[in-house]
N, C-alpha and C positions, 0 to 999 in steps of 0.2 A: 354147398359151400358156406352160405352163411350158417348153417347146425356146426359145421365142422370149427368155424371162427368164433361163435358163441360160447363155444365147452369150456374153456381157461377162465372166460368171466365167472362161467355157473360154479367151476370150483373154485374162485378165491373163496365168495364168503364160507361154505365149508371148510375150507383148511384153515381159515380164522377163528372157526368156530372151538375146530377140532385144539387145534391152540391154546385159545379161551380154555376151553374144559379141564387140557392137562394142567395150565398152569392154577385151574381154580383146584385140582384136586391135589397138585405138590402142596400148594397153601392150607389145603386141611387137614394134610398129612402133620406141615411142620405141626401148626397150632395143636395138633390134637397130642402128637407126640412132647410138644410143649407142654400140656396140662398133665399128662400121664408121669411125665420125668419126675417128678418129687415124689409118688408115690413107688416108682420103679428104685429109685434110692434108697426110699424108707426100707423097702422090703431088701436090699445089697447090701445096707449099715445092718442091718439084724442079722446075718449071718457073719458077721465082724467080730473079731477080738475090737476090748474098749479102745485099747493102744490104736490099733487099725484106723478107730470111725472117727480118732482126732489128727489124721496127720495133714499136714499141708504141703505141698497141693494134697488133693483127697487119693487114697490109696484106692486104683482099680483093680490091677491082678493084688489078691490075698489067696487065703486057703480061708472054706468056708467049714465055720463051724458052729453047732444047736446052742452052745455052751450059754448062750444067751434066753433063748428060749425056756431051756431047763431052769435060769434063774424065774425068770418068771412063774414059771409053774413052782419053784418052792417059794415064792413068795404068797400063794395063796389066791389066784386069778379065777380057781374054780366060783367061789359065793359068788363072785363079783358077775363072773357069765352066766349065773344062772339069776339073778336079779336084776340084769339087762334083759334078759331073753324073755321072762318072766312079766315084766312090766312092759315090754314091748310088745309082746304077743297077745295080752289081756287089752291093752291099753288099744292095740289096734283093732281088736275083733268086737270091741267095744265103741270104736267112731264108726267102725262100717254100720252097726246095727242103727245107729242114732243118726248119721247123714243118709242112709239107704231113703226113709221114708222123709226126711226134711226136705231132699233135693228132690224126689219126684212130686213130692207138695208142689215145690216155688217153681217144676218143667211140665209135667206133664199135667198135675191137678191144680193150676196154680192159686193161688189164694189171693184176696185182696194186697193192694202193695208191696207186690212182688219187690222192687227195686231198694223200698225202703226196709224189708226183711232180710233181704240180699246182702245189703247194706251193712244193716245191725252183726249181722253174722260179720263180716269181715274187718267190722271197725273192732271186733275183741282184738285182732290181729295187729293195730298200732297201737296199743299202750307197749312202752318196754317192758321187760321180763324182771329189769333192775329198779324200775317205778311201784310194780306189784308187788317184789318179792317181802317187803315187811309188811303190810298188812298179812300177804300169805303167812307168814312165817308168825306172825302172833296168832293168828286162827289155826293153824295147825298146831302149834304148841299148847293154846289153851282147850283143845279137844282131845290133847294128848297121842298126838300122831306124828309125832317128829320121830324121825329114825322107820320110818313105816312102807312099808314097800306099794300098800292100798292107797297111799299119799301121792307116789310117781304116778301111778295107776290115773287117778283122777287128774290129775293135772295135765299128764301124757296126752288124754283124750281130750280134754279142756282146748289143749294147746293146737292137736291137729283137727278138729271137728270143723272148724271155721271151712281151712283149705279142702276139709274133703267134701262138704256138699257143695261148694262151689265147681271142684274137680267133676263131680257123679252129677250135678248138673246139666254140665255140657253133656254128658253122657247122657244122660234119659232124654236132651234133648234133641238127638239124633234117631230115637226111637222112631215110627211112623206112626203116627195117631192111628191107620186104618189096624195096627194088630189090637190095639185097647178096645176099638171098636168092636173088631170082631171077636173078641173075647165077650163082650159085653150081651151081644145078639147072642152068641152060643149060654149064656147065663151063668157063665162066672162072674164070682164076687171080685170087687176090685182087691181082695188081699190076693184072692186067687190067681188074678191078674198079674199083681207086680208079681207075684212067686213063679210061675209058671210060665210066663209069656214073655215079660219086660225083663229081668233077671239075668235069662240065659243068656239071652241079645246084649248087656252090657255088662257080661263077666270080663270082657278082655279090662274094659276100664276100670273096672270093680279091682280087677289084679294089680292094675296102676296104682288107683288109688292109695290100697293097701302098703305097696313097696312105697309109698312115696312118706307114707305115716309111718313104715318101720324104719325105713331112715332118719328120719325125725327125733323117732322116739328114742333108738339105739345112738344116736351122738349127743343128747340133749345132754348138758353140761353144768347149766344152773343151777335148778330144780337141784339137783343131785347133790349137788358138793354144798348145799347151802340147808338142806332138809332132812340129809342124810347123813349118817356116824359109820357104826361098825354095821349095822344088818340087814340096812338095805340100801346100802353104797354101788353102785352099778360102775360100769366099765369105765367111763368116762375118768370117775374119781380115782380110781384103781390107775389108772396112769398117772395121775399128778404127784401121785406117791415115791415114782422112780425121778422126781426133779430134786435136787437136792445141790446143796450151796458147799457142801465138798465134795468129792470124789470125781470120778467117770459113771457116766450114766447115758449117754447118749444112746449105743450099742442097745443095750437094754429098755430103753423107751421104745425105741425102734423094733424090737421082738416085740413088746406088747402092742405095742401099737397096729404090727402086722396081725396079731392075734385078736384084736380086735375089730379091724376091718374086716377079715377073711370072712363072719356070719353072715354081715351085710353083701357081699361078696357073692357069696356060694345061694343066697335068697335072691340075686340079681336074675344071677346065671339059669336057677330053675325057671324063675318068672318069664325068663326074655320074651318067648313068644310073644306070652300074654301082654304083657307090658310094650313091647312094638305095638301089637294090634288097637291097646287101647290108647296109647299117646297117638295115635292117626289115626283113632275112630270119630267118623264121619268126615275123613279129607278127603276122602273122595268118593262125589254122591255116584 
């Protein structure tokens, strides 16, 4: 009798729970569908005639068509994708090589005053980009490197090095001291080490890393429109070009704009695994 009297008690906090959970996960539903909606737009205004992407209230049923897209590509988007793609892909394969051995320096080999090296690395990270940009921009011109695509390049990496050995940090430090060890007893060199032993074990973060610097690099906006002209003008600036003070333009921003995100996009989508694995690498020992 009393097991049989007890069971309604044992299930309220369960069914409160189960409560709890649904209403926490309609709430991530809204929000998430909240942050997605303006990019779900941008990508519905790009398949719009211009008349369509201005009417009020905003027009939902239309007839979709590329006609916006094709302007884009006769306006000349190719240089522009490939001097995004270009200085992102150099500029990233260039911080991996340079935070790889900084950040297992300050984790796993660490060096005197860790904190205050720690430190130095991520104080480049508060000066604004608008307080640098004239000195930059007189040393780049007086070395003869304005309009230069090696100028993104350096900067690109400048810009994300800070973030990435702090990022591959926490990664090497997830490592277990006993595999360095026993690399060490077996008589490998410590390069041999990080390459062979420590490497494999933080590729998921290493893929992190990376997508988090091609992101970076691929919307960076400053740099670009302030150091760059015709030749080595990247994505960014290629859109500012459809803003214009007569006409319709909106429709057409919104093509490019869709065409601009889609790289970032489609480099998501291959990484995912890896990128799960390494933004939750070491959450659960």
């Amino acid at each position: 009798m009393t097991a049989t009297l007890d069971r309604p008690t044992d299930l309220a906090p369960a069914k409160k729970s189960k409560v709890g959970s649904t209403l926490l996960a309609v709430l991530a539903w809204i929000v998430g569908i909240g942050f997605f909606f303006p990019i779900l737009w941008m990508v519905l205004t790009a398949f719009k005639q211009e008349a369509d992407a201005y009417t009020s209230p905003p027009k939902i049923v239309f007839s979709p068509t590329l006609d916006q897209f094709k302007e884009v590509f006769n306006a000349g988007v190719g240089p522009y994708l490939l001097n995004s793609v270009f200085a992102t892909v150099v500029s990233t394969i260039f911080v991996l090589l340079l935070a790889t051995p900084a950040a297992f320096a300050v984790s796993l080999r660490p060096v005197k005053k860790v904190q205050d090296v720690l430190f130095f690395f991520i104080s480049t990270k508060m000066l604004p980009v608008v307080a640098a940009i004239v000195p930059i921009y007189v040393v780049v011109n007086n070395i003869g490197m304005l309009d230069n695509i090696w100028t993104l390049i350096i900067l690109y990496t400048a810009m994300n090095l800070p973030i990435a050995v702090w990022m591959m940090r926490s990664f090497f430090q997830e490592v277990p001291k006993e595999l360095l060890e026993a690399a060490s007893m077996d008589g490998a060199s410590l390069w041999r080490s990080l390459r062979e032993v420590v490497l494999p074990v933080i590729s998921p973060g290493m893929a992190a890393t990376a997508l988090i610097c091609v992101i970076f690099a691929w919307n960076e906006f400053f740099f670009a429109v302030n150091l760059t002209a015709a030749q080595a003008a990247t994505v960014p600036v290629f859109l500012v070009g459809f803003i214009t003070s007569e006409g319709l333009y909106f429709a057409k921003l919104c093509a490019a704009a869709t065409m601009a995100a889609l790289p970032v996009v489609i480099a998501g989508w291959i990484a995912q695994n890896k990128l799960v694995q390494g933004l939750s690498f070491g959450a659960v020992k």
